[in-house]
C-alpha positions as CSV (number, residue, x, y, z in Angstrom):
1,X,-58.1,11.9,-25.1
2,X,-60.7,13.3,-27.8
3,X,-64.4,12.6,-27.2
4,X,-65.2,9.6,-29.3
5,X,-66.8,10.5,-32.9
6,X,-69.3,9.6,-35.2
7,X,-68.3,8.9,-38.9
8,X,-68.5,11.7,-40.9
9,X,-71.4,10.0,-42.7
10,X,-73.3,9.4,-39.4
11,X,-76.6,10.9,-40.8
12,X,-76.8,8.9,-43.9
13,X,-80.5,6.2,-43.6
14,X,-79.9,2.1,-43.7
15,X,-77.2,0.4,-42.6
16,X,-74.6,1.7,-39.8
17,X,-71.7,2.3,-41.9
18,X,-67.9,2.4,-39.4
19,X,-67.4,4.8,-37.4
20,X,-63.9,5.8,-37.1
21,X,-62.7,7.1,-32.9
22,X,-59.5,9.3,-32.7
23,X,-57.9,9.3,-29.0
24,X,-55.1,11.9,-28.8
25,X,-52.4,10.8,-26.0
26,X,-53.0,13.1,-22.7
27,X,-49.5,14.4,-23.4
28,X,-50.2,14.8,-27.0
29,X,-47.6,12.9,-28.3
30,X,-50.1,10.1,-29.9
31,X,-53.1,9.7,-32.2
32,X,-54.8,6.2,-31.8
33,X,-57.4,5.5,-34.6
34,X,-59.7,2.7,-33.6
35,X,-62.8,1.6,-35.9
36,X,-66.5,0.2,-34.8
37,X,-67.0,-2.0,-37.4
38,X,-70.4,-1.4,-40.1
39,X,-73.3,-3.0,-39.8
40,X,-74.0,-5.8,-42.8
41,X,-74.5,-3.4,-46.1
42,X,-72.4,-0.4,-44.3
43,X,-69.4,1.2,-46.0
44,X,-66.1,1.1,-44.1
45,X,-63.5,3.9,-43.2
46,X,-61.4,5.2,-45.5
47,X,-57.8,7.1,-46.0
48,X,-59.1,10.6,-46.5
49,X,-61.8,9.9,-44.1
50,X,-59.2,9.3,-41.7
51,X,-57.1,12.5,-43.1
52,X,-59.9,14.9,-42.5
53,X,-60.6,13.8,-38.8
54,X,-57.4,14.4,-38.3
55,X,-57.2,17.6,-39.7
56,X,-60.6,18.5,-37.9
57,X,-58.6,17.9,-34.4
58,X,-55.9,19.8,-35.9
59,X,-53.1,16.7,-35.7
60,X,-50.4,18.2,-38.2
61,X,-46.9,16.8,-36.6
62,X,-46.0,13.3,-37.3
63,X,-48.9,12.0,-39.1
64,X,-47.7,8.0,-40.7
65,X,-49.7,7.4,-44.0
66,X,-48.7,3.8,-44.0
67,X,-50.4,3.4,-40.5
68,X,-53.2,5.1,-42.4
69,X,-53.3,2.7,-45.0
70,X,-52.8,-0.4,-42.6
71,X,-56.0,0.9,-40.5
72,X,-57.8,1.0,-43.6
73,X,-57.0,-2.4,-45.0
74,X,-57.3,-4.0,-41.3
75,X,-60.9,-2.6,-41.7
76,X,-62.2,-3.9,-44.7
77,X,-60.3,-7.2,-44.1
78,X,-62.7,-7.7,-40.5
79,X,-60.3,-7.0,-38.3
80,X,-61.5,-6.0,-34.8
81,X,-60.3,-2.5,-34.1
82,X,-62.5,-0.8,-31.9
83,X,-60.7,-2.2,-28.7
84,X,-57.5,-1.8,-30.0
85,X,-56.5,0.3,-32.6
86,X,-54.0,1.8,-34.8
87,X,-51.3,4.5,-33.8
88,X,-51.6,7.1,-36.8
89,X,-49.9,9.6,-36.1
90,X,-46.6,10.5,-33.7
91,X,-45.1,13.4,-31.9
92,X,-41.2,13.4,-31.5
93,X,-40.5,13.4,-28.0
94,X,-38.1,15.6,-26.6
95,X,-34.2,14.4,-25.7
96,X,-33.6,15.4,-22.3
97,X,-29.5,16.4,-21.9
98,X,-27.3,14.9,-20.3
99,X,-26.0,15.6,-16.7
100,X,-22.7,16.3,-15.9
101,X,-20.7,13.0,-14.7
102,X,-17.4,13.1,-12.8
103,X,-15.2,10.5,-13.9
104,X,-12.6,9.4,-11.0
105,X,-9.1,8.3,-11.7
106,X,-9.0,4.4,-11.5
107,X,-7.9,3.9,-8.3
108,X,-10.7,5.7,-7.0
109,X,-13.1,3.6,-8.5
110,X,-11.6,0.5,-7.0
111,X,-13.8,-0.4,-3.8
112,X,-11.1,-1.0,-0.4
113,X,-11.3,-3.0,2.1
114,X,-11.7,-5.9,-0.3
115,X,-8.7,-8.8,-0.5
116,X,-7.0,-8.8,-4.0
117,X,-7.7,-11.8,-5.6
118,X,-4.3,-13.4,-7.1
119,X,-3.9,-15.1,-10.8
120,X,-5.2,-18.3,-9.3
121,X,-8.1,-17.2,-7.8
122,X,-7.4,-17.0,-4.3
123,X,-7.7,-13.7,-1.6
124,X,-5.1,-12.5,-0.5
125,X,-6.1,-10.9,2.8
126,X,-2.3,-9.3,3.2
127,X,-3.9,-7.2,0.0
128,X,-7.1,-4.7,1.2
129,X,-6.3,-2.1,-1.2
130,X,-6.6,0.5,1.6
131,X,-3.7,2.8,0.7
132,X,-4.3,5.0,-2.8
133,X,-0.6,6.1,-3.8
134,X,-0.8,8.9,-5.9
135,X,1.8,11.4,-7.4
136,X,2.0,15.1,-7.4
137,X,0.4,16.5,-10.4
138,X,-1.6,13.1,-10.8
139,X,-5.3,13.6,-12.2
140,X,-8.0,12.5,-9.6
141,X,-11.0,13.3,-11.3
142,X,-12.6,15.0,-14.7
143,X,-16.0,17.0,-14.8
144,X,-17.9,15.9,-18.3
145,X,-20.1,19.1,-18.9
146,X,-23.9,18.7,-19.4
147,X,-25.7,18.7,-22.4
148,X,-28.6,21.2,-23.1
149,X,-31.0,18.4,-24.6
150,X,-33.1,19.0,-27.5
151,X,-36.8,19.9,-27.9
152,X,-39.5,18.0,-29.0
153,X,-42.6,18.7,-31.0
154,X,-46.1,17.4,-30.5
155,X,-48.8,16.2,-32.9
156,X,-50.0,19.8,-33.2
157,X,-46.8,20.6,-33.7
158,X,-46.1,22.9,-30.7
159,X,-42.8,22.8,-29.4
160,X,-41.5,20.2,-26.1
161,X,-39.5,21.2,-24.2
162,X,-36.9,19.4,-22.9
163,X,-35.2,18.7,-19.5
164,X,-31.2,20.4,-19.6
165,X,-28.9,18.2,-18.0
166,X,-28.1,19.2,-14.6
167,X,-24.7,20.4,-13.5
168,X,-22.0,18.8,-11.1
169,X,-19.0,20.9,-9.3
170,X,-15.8,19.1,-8.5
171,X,-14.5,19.9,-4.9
172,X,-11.2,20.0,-4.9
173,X,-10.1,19.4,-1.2
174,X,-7.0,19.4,0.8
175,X,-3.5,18.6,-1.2
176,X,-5.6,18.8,-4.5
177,X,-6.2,21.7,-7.0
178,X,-8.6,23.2,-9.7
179,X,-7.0,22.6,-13.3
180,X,-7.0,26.3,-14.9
181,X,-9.9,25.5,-17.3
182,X,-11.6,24.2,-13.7
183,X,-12.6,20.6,-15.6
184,X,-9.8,18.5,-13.4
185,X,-9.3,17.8,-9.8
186,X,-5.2,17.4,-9.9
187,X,-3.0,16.2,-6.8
188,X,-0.2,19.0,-5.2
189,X,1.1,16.6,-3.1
190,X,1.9,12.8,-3.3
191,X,0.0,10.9,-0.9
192,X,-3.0,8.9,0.1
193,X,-6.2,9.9,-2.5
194,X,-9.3,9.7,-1.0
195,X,-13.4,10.6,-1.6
196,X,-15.4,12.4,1.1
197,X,-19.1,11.4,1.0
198,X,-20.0,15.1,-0.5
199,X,-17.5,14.1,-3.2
200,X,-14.6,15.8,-2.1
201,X,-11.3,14.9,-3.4
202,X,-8.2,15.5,-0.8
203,X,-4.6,14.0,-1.1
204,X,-2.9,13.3,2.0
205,X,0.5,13.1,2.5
206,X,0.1,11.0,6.3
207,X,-2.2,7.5,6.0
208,X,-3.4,7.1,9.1
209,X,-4.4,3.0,10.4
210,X,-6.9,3.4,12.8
211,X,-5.9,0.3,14.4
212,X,-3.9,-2.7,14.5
213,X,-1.9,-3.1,10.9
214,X,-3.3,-7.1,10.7
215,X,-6.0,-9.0,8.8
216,X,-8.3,-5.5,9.1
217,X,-6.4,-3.3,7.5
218,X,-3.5,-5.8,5.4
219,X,-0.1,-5.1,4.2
220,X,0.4,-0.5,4.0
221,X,2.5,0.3,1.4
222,X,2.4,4.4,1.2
223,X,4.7,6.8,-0.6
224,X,4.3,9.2,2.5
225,X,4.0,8.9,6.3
226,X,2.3,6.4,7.9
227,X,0.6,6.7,11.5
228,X,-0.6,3.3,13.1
229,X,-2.8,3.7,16.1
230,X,-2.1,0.3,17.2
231,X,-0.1,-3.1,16.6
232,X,1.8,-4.4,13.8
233,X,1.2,-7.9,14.0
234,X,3.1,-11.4,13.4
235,X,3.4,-11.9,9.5
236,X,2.0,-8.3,8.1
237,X,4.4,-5.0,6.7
238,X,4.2,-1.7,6.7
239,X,6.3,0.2,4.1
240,X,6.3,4.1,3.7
241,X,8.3,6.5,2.0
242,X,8.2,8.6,4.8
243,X,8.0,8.1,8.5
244,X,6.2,5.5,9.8
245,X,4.9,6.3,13.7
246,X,3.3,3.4,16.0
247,X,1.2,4.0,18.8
248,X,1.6,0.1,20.1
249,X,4.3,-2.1,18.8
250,X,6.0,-4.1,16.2
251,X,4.7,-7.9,17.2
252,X,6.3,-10.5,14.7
253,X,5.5,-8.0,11.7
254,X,8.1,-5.9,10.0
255,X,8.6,-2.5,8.6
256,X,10.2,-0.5,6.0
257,X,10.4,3.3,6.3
258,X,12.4,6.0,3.8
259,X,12.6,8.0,7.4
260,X,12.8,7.8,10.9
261,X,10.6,5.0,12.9
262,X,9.1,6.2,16.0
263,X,7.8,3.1,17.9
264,X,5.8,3.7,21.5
265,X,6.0,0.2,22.9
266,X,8.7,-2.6,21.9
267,X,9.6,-4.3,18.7
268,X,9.5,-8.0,19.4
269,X,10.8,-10.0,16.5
270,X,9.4,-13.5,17.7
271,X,11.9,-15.0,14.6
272,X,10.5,-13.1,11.9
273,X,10.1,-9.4,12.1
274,X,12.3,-6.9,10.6
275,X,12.5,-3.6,11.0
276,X,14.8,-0.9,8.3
277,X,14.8,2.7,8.9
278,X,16.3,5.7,6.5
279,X,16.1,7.7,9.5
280,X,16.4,7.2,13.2
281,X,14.4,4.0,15.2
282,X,13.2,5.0,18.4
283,X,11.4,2.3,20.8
284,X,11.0,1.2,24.4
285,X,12.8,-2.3,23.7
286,X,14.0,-4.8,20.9
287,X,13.9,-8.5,21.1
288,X,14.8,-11.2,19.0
289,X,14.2,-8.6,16.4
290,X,16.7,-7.5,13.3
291,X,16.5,-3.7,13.3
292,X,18.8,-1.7,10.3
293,X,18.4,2.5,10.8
294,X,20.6,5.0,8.7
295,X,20.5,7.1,11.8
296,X,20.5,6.3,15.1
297,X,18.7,3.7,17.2
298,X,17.7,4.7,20.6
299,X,16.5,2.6,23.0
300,X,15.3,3.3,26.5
301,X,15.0,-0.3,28.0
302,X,17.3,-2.3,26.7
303,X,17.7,-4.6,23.4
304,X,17.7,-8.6,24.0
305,X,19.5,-11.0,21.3
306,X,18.7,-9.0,18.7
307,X,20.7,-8.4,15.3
308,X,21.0,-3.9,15.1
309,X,22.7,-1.8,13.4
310,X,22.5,2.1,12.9
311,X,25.1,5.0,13.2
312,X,25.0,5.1,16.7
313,X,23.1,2.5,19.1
314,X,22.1,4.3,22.7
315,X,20.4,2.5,25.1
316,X,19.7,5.7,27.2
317,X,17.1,4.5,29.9
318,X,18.5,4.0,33.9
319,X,18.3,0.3,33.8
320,X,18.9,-0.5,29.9
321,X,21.2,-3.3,29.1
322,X,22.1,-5.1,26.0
323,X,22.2,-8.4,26.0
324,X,22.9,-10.8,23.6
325,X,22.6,-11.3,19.8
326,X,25.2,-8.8,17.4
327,X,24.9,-4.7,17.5
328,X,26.7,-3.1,14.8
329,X,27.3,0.9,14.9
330,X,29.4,3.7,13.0
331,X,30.4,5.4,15.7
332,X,28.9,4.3,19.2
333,X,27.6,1.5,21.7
334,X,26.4,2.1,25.0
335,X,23.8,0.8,27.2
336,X,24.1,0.8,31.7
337,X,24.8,-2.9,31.3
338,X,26.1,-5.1,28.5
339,X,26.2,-8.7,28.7
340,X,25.0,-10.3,31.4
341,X,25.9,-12.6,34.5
342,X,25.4,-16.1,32.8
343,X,28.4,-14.6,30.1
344,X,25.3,-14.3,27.3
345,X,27.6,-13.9,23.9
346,X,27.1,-10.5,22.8
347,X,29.1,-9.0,20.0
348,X,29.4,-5.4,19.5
349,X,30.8,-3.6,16.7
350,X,31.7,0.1,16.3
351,X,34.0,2.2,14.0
352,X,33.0,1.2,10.5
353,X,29.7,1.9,8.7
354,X,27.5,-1.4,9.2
355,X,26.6,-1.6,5.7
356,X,30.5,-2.2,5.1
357,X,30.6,-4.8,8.2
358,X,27.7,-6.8,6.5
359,X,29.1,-7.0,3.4
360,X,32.5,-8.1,4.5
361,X,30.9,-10.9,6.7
362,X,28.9,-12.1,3.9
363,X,31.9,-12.1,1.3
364,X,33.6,-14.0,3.9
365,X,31.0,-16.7,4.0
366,X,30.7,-16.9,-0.1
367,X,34.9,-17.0,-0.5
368,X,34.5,-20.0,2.1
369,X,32.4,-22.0,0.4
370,X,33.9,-21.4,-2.8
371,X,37.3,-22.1,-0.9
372,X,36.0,-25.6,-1.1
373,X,34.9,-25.6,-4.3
374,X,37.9,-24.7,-5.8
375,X,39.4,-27.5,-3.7
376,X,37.2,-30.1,-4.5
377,X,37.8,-29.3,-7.9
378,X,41.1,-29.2,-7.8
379,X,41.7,-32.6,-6.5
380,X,39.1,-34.4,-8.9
381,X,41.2,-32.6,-11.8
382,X,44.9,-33.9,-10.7
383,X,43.0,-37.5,-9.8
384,X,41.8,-38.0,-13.2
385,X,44.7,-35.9,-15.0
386,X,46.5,-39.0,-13.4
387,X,44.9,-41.7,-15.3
388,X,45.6,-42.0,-19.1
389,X,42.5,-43.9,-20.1
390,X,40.5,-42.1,-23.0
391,X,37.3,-42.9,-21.5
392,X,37.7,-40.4,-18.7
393,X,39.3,-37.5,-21.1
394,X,35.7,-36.0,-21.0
395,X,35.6,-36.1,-17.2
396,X,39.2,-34.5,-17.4
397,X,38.2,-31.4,-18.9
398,X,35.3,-30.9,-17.2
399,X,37.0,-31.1,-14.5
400,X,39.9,-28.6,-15.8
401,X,37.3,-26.1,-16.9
402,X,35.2,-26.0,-13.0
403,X,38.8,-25.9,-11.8
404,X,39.5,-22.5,-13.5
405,X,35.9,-20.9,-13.8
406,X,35.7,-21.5,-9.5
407,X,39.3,-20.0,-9.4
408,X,38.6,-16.8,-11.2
409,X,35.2,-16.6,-9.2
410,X,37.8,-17.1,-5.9
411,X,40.0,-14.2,-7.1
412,X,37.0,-11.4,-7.7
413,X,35.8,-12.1,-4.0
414,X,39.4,-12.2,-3.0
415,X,39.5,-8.8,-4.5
416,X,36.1,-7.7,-2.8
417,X,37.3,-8.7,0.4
418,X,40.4,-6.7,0.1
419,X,38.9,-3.9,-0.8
420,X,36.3,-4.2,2.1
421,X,39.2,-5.2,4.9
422,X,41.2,-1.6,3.9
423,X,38.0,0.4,4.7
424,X,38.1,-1.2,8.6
425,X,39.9,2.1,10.1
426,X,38.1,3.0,13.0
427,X,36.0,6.3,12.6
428,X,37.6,8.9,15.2
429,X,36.2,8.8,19.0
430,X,34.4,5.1,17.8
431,X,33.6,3.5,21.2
432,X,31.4,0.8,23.8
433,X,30.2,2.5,26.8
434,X,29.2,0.0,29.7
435,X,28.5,2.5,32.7
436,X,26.8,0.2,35.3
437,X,28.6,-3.1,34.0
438,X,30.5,-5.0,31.4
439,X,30.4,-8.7,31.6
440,X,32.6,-11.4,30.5
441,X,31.6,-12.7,27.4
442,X,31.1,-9.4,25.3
443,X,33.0,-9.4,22.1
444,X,34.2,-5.9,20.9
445,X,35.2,-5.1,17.4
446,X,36.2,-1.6,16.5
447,X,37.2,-1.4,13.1
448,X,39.7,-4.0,12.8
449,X,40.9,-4.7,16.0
450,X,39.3,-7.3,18.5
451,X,38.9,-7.9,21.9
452,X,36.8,-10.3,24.6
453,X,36.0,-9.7,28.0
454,X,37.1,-11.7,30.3
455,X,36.6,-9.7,33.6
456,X,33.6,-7.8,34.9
457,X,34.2,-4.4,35.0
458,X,31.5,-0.3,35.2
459,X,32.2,2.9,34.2
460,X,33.7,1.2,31.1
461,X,34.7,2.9,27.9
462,X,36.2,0.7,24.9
463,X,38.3,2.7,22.6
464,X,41.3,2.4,20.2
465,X,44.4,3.4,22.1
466,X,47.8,5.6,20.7
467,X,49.1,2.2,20.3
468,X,46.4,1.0,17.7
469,X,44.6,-1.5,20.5
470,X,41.3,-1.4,22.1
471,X,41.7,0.1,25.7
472,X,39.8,0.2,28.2
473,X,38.8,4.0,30.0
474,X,36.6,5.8,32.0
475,X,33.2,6.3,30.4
476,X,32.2,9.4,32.5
């Protein structure tokens, strides 16, 4: 600040007149004029009193006349201003620029590990929002440039400079790239997006659960492959577009993979679990599980009442067995045992694809129960076509019209099944290979053809014979 000064008319005899104190800001941005009031008979401040003080200090930047004028008027009016004055004149500060800001594609900026919370308001702790699907060629993030801020000027009208805006580099990391103008962090592969804690963005194409799949982690749902270091628990899914690998087991929760399922321990259905493969399914065991692979299923200890299908179904391990529950292959069955001792139904199907065996059964089931539709209507229709009272001519054609609408719905599953029943010839070399033991009580169904065991037999091979019938031969 300025030294405090006297009025310019300090020397004159009599009364004190005001003496007028300029206080320049310490960053000279600021004037303050404050006023000791005259003594009784003492002439106040006045505009060009003001103007030449603050020409004196050399204030040429920013000086405010009205301010001036205010001061002045405050001064003659009484006002105490000698404590608290007026600001007269004002620098313009400088604009610092701008730093550079990375803005992140959306999901980014969405905090996981946190349930979704669903149209009514509850969490939903299946939902942590811990996968980040991306596509290829997907923008992850876009640098905003600095600005180079704009000077300022102080009362004395030297320049201020002003602070630039400081500068930000993207890091593109694994399975990302630099857009050619460098200004966008753009995905190569599809996959998991993540940020690193130096701001890194990578795309990977494997998500990797550190531990159980369960109340933790949630539901996965991943366009690539997904590793699990532990469980997959009762009631929880993963889905992936690619493999899916599990360092435990499947335990009550189910799976859906675009390739092959890799499975270090067993996957135990307990009622609900389901597991469906594009590739291969590979596992110590299966129980009470539904399992549907593309590939092959291969089993080392043995699969127990169980619903599985796949292109082939090996149980390869020295004591595996299949027991129970319905397996369904293209082209082969075998285990060391099937069945067991106490005649456990087990129904094994080879020779036809078991998408084509699935559909049959369930076309089967919906022709039945339109079977008795159709029925039922039929009878209700001759019943009241018998009476000629006009009071039931409404329930008549009613009953006319469900007649012929569950008909025609009876012939196009009639047709389906048709259809379906001439694509039952056996695949060449289908068979059911027992080669410790075969117990009574295993159903075998290659293609079309049926047959039941009724004695105990090992080293058993099931296969159509020359005659079109399911023979029985040496398996080694």
């Amino acid at each position: 600040m300025s030294e405090p000064r006297e009025g310019l008319d300090a020397g004159r005899t009599g009364p004190r007149d005001a003496e007028l104190l300029l206080l320049v800001s310490p960053n000279a941005m600021s004037v303050e004029a404050r006023v000791v009031p005259p003594e009784p008979g003492g002439r106040n401040i006045t505009r060009e009193q003001v103007l030449q003080e603050l020409a004196r200090l050399k204030v040429v930047f920013g000086i405010d006349h009205a301010a001036i004028d205010r001061l002045v008027e405050m001064a003659e009016k009484g006002f105490r201003l000698d404590r608290q004055g007026i600001v007269v004149a004002e620098g313009r500060p400088p604009v610092d620029g701008q730093d550079a800001a990375i803005i992140h594609h959306p999901l980014l900026q969405t905090p996981a590990g946190y349930p979704r919370l669903t149209e009514d308001g509850r969490a939903d702790f299946f939902d942590l929002n811990l996968v980040r699907n991306v596509a290829k060629d997907t923008v992850l993030a876009t640098r905003k440039p600095p600005t180079p801020g704009e000077p300022g000027i102080d009362v004395f009208g030297r320049t201020v400079k002003a602070r630039e805006g400081r500068d930000v580099r993207l890091r593109a990391g694994a399975g990302t790239r630099l857009s050619p103008d460098g200004q966008s962090v753009i995905a190569t592969v599809e996959g998991h997006a993540s940020i690193s804690a130096s701001g890194e963005v990578t795309v990977s194409p494997i998500f990797t659960v550190p531990g159980d799949v369960g109340y933790g982690s949630g539901n996965i749902d991943f366009v690539g492959t997904v590793v699990v270091r532990g469980d997959v628990t009762q009631g929880f899914t993963v889905k992936a577009g690619g493999n899916v690998e599990v360092h435990g087991g499947i335990m009550g929760g189910s799976m859906e993979a675009g390739g092959d399922v890799l499975v270090r321990y067993g996957i135990v259905g307990a009622g609900r679990g389901r597991v469906k493969a594009g590739g291969k399914v590979r596992c110590r065991f299966i129980e009470s599980a539904e399992v549907e692979a593309a590939g092959d299923v291969v089993v080392s200890d043995g699969i127990l009442n169980s619903q599985v299908s796949g292109d082939s179904v090996l149980v390869t391990g020295g004591r595996g067995s299949i027991i129970g529950g319905r397996i369904r292959a293209r082209r082969e069955i075998s285990a060391q045992t099937l069945g067991s001792p106490m005649g456990a139904a087990t129904d094994l199907q080879v020779g036809v694809p078991p998408a084509v065996r699935a559909e049959l059964d369930q076309i089967r089931e919906q022709l039945a129960r339109v079977e008795d539709r159709f029925g039922q209507a039929t009878r209700t229709a001759t019943y009241l076509n018998s009476g000629a009272a006009e009071t039931a001519r409404i329930s008549r054609e009613f009953a006319e019209k469900s007649r012929r609408l569950t008909g025609a719905e009876r012939q196009q599953l009639a047709g389906r099944l048709a259809a379906l029943q001439s694509q039952l010839e056996p695949e060449p070399g289908a068979c059911v290979k027992g080669y410790e033991a075969v117990y009574p009580g295993v159903r075998i169904t290659i293609g079309a053809q049926r047959h039941v065991v009724v004695d105990q037999s090992t080293n058993s091979c099931f296969v159509i014979g020359e005659d079109g019938e399911i023979r029985l031969v040496p398996a080694w």
